[in-house]
Structures are given as C-alpha cells and as structure tokens.
KOLKOLTI-779951 format. One record per atom (N, C-alpha, C): x, y, z; residue in one letter. Coordinates in steps of 0.2 Angstrom, whole numbers, plus 5000, padded with zeros to 4 digits. Layout:
# KOLKOLTI-779951
XYZA;...
END
This chain:
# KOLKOLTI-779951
484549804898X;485149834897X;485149904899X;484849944898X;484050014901X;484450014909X;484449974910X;484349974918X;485149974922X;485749904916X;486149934918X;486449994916X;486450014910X;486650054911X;486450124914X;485850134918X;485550174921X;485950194928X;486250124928X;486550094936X;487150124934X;487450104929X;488250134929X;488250194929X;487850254927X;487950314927X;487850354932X;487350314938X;487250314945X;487950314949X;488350264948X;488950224950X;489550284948X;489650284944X;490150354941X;489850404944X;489250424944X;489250504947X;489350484955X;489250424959X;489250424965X;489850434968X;490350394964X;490950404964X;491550464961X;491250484958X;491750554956X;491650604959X;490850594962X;490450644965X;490150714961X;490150694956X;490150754950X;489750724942X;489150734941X;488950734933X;489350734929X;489750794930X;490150814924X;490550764922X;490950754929X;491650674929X;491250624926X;490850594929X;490250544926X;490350554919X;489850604916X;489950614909X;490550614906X;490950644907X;491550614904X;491850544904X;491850514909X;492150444910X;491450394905X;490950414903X;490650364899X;490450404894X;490750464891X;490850494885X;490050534882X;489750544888X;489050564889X;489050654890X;488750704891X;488550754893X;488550744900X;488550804904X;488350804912X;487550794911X;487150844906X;486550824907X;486150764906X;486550704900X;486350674900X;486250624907X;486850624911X;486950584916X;486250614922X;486250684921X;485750704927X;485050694925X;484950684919X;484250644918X;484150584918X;484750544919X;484650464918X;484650454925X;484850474931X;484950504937X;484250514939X;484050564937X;483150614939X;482550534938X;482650504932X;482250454929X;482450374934X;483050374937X;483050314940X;482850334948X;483050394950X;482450434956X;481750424957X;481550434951X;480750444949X;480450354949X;481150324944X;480650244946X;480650234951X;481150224955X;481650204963X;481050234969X;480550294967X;480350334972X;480950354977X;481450374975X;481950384981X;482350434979X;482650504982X;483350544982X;483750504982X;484050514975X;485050464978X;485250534980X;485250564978X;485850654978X;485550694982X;485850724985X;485950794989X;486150824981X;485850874979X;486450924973X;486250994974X;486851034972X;487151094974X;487451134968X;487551174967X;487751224963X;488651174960X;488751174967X;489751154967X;489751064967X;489351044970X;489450964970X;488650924971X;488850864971X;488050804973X;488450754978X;488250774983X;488350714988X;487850664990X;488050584990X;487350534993X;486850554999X;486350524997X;486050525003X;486050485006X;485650465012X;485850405014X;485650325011X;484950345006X;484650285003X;485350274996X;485350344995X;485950344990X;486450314991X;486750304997X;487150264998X;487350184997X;486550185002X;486350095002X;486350094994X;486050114991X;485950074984X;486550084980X;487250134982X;487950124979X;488050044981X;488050034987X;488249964990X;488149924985X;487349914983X;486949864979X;487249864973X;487249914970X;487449944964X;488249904961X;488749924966X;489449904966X;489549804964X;488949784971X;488949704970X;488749674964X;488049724960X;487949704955X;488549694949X;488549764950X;489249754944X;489949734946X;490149714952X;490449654953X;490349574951X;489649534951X;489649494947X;489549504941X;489349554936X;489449544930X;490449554930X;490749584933X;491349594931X;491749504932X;491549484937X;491649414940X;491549354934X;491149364933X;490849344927X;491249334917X;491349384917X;491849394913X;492449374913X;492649394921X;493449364920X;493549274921X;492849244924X;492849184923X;493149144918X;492649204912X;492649184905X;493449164903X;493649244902X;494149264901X;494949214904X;494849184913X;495149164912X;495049064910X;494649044907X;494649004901X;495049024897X;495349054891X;495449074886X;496349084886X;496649124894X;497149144894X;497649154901X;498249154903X;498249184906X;498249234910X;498249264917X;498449334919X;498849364915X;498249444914X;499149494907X;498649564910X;498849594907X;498849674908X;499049714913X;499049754914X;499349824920X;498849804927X;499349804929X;499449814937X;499549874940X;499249914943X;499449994947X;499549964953X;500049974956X;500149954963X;500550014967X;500450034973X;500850084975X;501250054981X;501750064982X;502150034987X;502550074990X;502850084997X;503150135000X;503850134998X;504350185001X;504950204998X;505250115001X;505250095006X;505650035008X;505449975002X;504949994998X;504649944994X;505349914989X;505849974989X;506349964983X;506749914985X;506749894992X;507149864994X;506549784995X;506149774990X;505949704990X;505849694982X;506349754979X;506549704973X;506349654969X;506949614974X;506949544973X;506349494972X;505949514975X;505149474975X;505049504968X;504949594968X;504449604961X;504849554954X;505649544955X;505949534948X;505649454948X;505749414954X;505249344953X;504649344951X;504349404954X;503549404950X;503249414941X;503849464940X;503949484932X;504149394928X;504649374932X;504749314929X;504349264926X;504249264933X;503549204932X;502849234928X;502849304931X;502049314924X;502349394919X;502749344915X;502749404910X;502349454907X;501449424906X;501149454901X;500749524907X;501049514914X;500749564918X;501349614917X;500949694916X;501449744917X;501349784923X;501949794928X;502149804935X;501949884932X;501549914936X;501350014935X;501550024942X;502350024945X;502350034951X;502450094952X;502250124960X;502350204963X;502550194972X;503350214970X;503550204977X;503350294980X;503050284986X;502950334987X;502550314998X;502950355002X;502550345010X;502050395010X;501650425005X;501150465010X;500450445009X;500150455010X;499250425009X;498850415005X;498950355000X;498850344995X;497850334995X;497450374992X;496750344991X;496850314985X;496550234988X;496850174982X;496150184979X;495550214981X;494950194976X;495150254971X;495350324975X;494950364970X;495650404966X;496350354967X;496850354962X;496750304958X;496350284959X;496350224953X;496850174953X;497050154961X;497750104961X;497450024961X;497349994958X;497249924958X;497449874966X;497949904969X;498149894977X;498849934977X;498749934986X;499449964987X;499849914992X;500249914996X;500749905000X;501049945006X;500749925010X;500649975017X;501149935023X;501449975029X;501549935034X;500749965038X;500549925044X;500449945050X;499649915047X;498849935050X;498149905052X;497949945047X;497449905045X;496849955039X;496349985043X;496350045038X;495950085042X;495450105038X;495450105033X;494650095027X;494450055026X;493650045029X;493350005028X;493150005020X;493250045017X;493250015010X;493549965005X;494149945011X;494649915007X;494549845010X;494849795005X;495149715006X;495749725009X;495849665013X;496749665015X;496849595016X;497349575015X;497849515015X;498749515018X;499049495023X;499249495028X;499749475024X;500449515022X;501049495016X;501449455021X;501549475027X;502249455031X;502349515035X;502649475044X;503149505048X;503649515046X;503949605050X;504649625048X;504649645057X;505449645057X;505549665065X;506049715064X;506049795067X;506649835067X;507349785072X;508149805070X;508649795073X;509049825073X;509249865078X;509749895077X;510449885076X;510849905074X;511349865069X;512049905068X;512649885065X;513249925066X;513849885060X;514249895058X;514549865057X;515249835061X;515349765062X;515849755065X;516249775067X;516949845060X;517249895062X;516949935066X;516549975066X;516250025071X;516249995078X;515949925079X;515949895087X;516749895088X;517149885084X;517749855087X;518249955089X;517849985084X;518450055087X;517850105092X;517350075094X;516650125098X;516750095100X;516850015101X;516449985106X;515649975105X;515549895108X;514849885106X;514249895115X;513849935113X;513249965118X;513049905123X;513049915128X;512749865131X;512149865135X;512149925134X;511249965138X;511150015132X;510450035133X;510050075130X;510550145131X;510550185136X;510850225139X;511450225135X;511950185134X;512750195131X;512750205122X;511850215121X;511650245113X;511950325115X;512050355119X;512050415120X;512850465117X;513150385117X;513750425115X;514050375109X;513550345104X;513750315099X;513350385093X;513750345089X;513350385080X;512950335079X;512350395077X;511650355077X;511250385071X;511350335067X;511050345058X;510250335060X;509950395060X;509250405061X;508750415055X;508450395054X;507850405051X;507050445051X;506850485046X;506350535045X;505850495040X;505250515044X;504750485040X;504750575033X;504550525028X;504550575021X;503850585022X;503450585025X;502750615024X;502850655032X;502750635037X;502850705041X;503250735044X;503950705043X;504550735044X;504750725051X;504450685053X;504650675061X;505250585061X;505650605065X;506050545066X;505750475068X;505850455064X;505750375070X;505750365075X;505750345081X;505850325087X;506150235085X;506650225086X;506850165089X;506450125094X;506250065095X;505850035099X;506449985105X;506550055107X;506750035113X;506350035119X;506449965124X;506049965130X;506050015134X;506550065134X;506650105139X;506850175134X;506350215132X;506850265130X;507350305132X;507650325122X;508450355127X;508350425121X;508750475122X;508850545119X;509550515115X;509450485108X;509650495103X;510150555101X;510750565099X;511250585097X;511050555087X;510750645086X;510750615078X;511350645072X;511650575072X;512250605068X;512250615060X;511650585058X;511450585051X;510750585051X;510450615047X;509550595047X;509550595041X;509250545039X;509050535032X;508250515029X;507850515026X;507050525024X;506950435021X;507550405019X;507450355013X;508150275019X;507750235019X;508250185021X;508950175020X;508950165013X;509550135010X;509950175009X;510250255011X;510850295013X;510750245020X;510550245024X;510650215031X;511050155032X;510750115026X;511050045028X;511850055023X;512050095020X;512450105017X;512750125020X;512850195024X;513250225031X;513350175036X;512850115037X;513050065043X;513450025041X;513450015033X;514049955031X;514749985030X;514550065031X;515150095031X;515650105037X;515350085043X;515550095048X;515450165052X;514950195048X;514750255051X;514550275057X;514050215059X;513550215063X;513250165067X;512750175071X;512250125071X;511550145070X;511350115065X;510650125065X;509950065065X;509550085065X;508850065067X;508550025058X;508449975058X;508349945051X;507749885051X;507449885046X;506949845046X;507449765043X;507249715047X;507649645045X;507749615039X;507149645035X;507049595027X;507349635023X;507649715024X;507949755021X;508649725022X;508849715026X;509649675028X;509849615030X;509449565026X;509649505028X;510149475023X;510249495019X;511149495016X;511449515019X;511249565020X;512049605027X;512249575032X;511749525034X;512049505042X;512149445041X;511849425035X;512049365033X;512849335032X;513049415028X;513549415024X;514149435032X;513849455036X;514049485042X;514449545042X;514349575037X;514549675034X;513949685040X;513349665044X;513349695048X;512949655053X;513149675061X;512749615065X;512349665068X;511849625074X;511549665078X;511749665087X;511349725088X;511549735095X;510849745100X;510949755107X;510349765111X;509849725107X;509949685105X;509249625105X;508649615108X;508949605116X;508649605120X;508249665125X;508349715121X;508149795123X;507649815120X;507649775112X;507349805107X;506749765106X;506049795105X;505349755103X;505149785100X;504949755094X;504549785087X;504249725083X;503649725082X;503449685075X;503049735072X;503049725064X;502849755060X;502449705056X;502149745051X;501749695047X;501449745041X;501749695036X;501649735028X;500849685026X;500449735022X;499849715022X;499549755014X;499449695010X;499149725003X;498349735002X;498249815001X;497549815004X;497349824996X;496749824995X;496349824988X;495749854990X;495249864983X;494549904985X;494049864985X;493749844992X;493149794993X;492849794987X;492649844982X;492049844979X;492149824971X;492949794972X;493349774965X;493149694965X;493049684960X;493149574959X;493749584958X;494249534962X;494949514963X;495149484957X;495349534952X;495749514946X;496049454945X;496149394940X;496749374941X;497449354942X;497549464940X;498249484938X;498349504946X;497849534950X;497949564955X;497849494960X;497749424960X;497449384964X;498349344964X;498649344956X;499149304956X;499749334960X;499649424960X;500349464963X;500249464971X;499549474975X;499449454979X;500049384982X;499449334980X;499949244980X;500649264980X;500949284976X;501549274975X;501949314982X;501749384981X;501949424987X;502049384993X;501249364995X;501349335002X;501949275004X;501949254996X;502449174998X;503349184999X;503349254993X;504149284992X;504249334997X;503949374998X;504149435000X;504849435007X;504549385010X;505149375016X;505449335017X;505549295010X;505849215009X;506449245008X;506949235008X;507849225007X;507449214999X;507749244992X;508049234986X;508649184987X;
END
C-alpha cells in the first residue's frame, strides 16, 4: 500500500505538473510529496523530474513510467467499478462539454436524463478548445478528427451542411440555380465564436458571399431563414423538423458537398465509467435518430 500510494503522488505531481497542486489534491504538504518523489527516485534508480525554481517537468523515463503508472491505477479503478456495478446502477455527475450547436441535440440529452435519472448532466456548451484532461471534463463533444493522442474517441454520427430558405423567400427572390446567383440573394452567415472568421459554405465552386446578417451561434440563423430572411448554410440534424415541417427546403443540392462528423472523445488514461459508457451508447444510437 507504501508503494501505491508512492505511485499516486508521482501521478498527481506529473499531472499538475507542480508539488504544490499534488499536495493539495491529496491533502499533503508540497514537501511531503517531494520526498515521497526523491525516495521512489532513489528505489527506481531513475530522475522522474526535471525541477526548477518555477516548475517539475518529466523526463523521458518519467514519462514512461507516467504511462505505467496511469494503467495501474486504471485497473484498480476497473476493478471497483466492477464491483460497484454489482450493487447499482450508473448515478453520479457527468462533466461533459459540448459545442454551442450542442443545444440544438437537446432532444437526445432529455432522452438520456430519462432513461438514467440517477446520472447528473454537468453540461458546458462552449466552441473553443476544451483540455478535457487537465479541465477535469469526463468527455467532450467535438465536430471534425482527434488530434490528442491522449484521448479515446467514438464516432457519434454524420451530419451534412444545406443550404436552405424558406419557401416565401424562393417564391418573392426566386430560387438560385447556380452557385454564382448566391450573389444577389440574402445570405444569413455564420462566425465561428472562437476565431471569429465566417464559415465558408461548401460549395464546389466558390462564390463572394453577400453577408446580410452574421451571426456567432446557429439558431438566430435558422430562425431568420424560417423567417423568410434568407438563405442560409445549416447543419441537417439541426433542421430536420423544418424541412420536415416544410417551413424550410433546400436548394443547390447538387453544388454543395460536406460531411461532417461529431465525435465523443475521453481521456485514454480514464477506465470508462458506467455513467460515461451508458451516455456514450445512448448518444451514438439517438443523436441523429428523428425523436
């Protein structure tokens, strides 16, 4: 027991990057952490740390033996929740971070709440660059490729942009029949909230946009097109009521090519919870289903 706990203080200080953090997170001194640290150096024969006045960085062995370190205490945590889930179902907090369009899958999280009451939803809708390890998010909800390898990923579902209109607006504008005839429509544009640059529409052939509205967040967007404002550029699982409902159809179909892909990424070095294993499952089966 000597030795895990020797391990977890290693673990804390690797990851905080800091004694100090370490001792607090296990209610310890910085110095007691830097001597249980010196003392598993001394048995290990090996520097885990680089240390400096301002910080402790790994070193390379340091590193490797983070790795080691993390698996261990993955099967002891593997282990418990075995136990655990003998006794009970999935219950406790979920941190999940999901982007601003997340508000617009709802529908999926109120089915999820449903079905696992005793899980509590800690959601953070937000587009900018979430570090899911070292904010302490349990997973997030991203479009597009993973690109830390630190992380797990699971493949929630395609989404396609369409551009779009309401019926009234084709019938008093006229509906576009080339790329090129965007140029003298009203065109409800979209700003990414993290760098502030517009979207590009995925059109085969680019055209210079006429931006008659920009907006940072989707749904002014799709509200302006149900209004007859516009046409704008929309992702499909955000609007399939609408075009269901036929408050809005699409246009240039055949102009336009996109796939997208939402992807629930987690931290490799986590044993996959219950509570996070059931919201996973559930996402990948609802998210793109018709309610």
């Amino acid at each position: 027991m000597d030795n895990i706990g020797a391990l977890n203080a290693f673990v804390q200080a690797a990851e905080a990057r800091s004694f100090t953090k370490a001792g607090q997170a296990l209610g310890v001194s910085s110095s007691a952490i830097g001597k249980t640290v010196a003392r598993l150096e001394e048995r290990l024969a090996v520097r885990l740390f680089h240390r400096s006045t301002r910080s402790v960085t790994l070193t390379p062995e340091g590193a490797l033996f983070l790795e080691r370190c993390r698996r261990i205490f993955c099967e002891i945590e593997a282990a418990e929740l075995e136990l655990a889930q003998l006794q009970a179902a999935p219950r406790g907090k979920l941190r999940i971070s999901m982007p601003h369009a997340g508000m617009l899958m709802l529908p999926a999280l109120a089915g999820f709440m449903r079905r696992w009451p005793e899980i509590e939803l800690d959601l953070d809708f937000s587009d900018r660059f979430v570090d899911v390890i070292d904010e302490g998010f349990d997973g997030v909800i991203r479009a597009g490729d993973v690109g830390d390898s630190r992380l797990m990923s699971r493949k929630l579902g395609t989404f396609h942009l369409k551009l779009v209109g309401a019926p009234a607006y084709f019938a008093a504008r006229g509906t576009p029949a080339r790329p090129a005839d965007l140029a003298s429509h009203a065109c409800l544009l979209h700003r990414y909230a993290t760098s502030g640059k517009l979207e590009p529409w995925p059109l085969r052939r680019p055209v210079e946009l006429p931006a008659t509205v920009v907006a940072n967040s989707i749904e002014p967007l799709i509200c302006m097109a149900e209004q007859g404002l516009g046409i704008a550029c929309l992702p499909d699982f955000a609007i399939r009521t609408q075009l269901a409902a036929g408050t809005l159809v699409t246009v240039l179909d055949r102009h336009v090519r996109h796939a997208g892909v939402f992807r629930l990424l987690w931290p490799s070095s986590r044993h996959l919870s219950p509570r996070l294993r059931v919201f996973i499952d559930f996402m990948a089966e609802h998210l793109f289903v018709p309610s």
